[in-house]
C-alpha positions, -999 to 999 in steps of 0.1 A, spaced: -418 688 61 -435 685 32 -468 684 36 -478 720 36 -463 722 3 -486 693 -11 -518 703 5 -514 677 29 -528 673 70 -503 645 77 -481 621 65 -494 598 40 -467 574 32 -453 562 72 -449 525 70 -457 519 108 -486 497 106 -516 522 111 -552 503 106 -564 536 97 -547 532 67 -559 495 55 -565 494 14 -596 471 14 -581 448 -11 -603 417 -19 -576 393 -5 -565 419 26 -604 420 37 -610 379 31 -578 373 57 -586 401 80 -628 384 76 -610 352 82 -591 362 114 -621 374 131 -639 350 119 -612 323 132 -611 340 170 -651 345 172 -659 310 163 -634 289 186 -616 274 153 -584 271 172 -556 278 148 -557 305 123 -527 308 101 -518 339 73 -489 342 53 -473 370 31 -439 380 16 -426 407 35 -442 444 31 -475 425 20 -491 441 51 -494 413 74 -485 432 107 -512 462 97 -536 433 92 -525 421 128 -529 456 141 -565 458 125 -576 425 142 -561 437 179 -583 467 171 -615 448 164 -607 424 192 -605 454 221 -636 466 205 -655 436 211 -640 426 244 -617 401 233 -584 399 256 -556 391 237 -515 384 241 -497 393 211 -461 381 206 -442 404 178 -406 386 185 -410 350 189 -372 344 191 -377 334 230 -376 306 252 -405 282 260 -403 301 291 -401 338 283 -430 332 261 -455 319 288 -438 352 311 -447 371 275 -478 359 271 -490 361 312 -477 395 312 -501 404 280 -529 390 296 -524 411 328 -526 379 349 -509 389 385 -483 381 398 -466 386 364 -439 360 368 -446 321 375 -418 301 392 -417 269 373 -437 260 334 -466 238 351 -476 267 374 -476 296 346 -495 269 325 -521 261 354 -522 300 359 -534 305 320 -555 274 324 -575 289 354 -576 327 336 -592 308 300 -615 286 323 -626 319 337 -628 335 310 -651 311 289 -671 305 319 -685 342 313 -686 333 276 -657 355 264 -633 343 243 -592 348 244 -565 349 219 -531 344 210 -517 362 183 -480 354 172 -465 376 143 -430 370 126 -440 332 129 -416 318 107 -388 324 134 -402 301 158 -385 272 170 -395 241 162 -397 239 205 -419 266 208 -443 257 178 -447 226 198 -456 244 230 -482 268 212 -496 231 199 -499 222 236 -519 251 245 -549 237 226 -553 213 245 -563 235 268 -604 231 262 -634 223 271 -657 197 261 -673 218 233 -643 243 222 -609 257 227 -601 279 253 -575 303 234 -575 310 201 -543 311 182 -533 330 154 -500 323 136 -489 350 114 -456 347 94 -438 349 55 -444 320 31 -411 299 46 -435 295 73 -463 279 51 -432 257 40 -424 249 80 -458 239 84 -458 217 55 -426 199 76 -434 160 90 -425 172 123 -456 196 128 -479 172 110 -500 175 143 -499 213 139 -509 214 109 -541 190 114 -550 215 142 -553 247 115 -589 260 110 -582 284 84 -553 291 65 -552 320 36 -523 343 21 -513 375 12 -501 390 -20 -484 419 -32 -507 449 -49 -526 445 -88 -511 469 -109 -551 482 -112 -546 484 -71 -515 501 -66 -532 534 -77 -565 528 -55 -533 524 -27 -516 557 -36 -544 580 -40 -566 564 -7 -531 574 14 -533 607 2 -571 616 1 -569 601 42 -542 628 46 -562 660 32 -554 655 -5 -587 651 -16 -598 663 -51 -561 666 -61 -547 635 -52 -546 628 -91 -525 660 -97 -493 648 -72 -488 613 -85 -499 616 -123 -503 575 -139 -471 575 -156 -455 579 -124 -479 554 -104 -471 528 -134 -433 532 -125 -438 528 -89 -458 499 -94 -424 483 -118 -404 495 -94 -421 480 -57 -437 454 -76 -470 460 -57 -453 457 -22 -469 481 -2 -440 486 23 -420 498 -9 -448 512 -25 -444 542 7 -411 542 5 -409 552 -31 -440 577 -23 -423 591 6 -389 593 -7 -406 611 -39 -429 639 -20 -394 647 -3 -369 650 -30 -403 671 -48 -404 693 -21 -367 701 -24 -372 706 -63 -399 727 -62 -420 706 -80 -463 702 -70 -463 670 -95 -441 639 -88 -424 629 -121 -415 595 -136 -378 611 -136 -378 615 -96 -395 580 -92 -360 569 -112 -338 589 -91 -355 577 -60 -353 540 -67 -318 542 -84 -306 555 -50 -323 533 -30 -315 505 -53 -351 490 -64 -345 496 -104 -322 466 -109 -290 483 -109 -263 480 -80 -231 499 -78 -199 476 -83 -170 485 -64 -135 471 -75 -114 486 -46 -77 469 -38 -92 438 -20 -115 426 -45 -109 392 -53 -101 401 -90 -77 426 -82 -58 394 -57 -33 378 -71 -12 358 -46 22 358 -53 22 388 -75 33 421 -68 12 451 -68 32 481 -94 
């Protein structure tokens, strides 16, 4: 819609996770260097954690990437709210292991056994790759446990990687996955956007879709220092303020994003601090019991 207007080839703000897209922040290339790194070398469990919009799922995305590029087969679980069950269908399914169903646990578990023995035989490795980690069940982190012991004499035969937010790192911390946690080779985090990085973030977006030399000109500092207040260097809000911006700029006419539509855009979609207070006739201070309403 907008684009046109802004010089622009595509969108530059959409928040699905497109690895085209990565900002090479120091700490978003060290965990992406440490996922691969993780996978390649056999290190069994490979954990990253992030507050939500932090980019952990792009980061995911990147590593499935680099993995099908080097002949890595991988399953990747994006809603781990599933039965012990469902998630060895999930993962069997991912792998393209036929039939796709297994009648009981010990024969989908023998099935994946045979598959990783293959696999490593011809000297490729396998992964596991589990997002939104923090919503697994304390039954199911103990199965994923289990599947390391699925090895050979010199290393494991699927490599795990446990992505989640920090209540995870919290879970982990927990007495009851003590073992787990023994089992982690690598373990980093990631953290919302420097205020220096935030404007490396908005102008890459838009030079990747056609801005180029006049990146600067749409999103002036004054109004990249307000978006920065205002998403706190979360990229997920970060393109929602961006997007929300370039539109209501389009509808104004307006080739240069101000502070003042920055302010409208995150007083609407409530990010400055303010919320709306609505005292309608069931609010609990306009209840009184036993007194009459005039």
């Amino acid at each position: 819609m907008y684009e046109e207007f802004y010089g622009l080839t595509c969108n530059p703000f959409e928040v699905s996770p497109d690895p085209s897209f990565l900002y090479p922040t120091p700490r978003h290339m060290e965990a992406l260097a440490n996922l691969a790194y993780g996978v390649f070398r056999r290190r069994g469990f490979v954990v990253v954690t992030g507050e939500v919009g932090t980019g952990k799922t792009l980061l995911v995305r990147c590593l499935m990437e680099f993995l099908t590029n080097n002949k890595v087969s991988f399953a990747y679980v994006y809603n781990p709210m599933i039965s012990v069950s469902e998630f060895l269908t999930h993962v069997i399914n991912d792998l393209g292991l036929l039939p796709a169903t297994a009648r009981t646990k010990s024969e989908a578990l023998s099935r994946l056994n045979n598959y990783l023995m293959e696999r490593s035989r011809q000297d490729l490795t396998t992964a596991l790759i589990v997002d939104e980690a923090q919503l697994l069940s304390w039954e199911l982190l103990e199965e994923i446990r289990l599947l390391t012991n699925l090895e050979t004499a010199k290393h494991k035969l699927l490599q795990i990687v446990l992505v989640g937010q920090p209540e995870f790192e919290r879970k982990l911390d927990s007495q009851q996955l003590r073992q787990l946690k023994q089992r982690i080779g690598l373990r980093c985090s990631l953290k919302p956007l420097e205020p220096e990085e935030v404007k490396g973030y908005i102008h890459r977006r838009l030079k990747l879709a056609g801005a180029n030399s006049h990146a600067a000109a749409i999103f002036p500092d004054d109004t990249i220092a307000l978006i920065q207040k205002f998403s706190r260097g979360i990229p997920r809000l970060i393109n929602t303020l961006c997007e929300n911006s370039l539109l209501l700029g389009f509808g104004h006419g307006q080739p240069e994003i101000s502070p003042e539509i920055v302010r409208e855009i995150a007083r609407d979609l409530r990010l400055d601090g303010t919320e709306e207070v609505s005292f309608g006739p069931f609010d609990d201070r306009n209840f009184h019991p036993g007194v009459k309403s005039e």
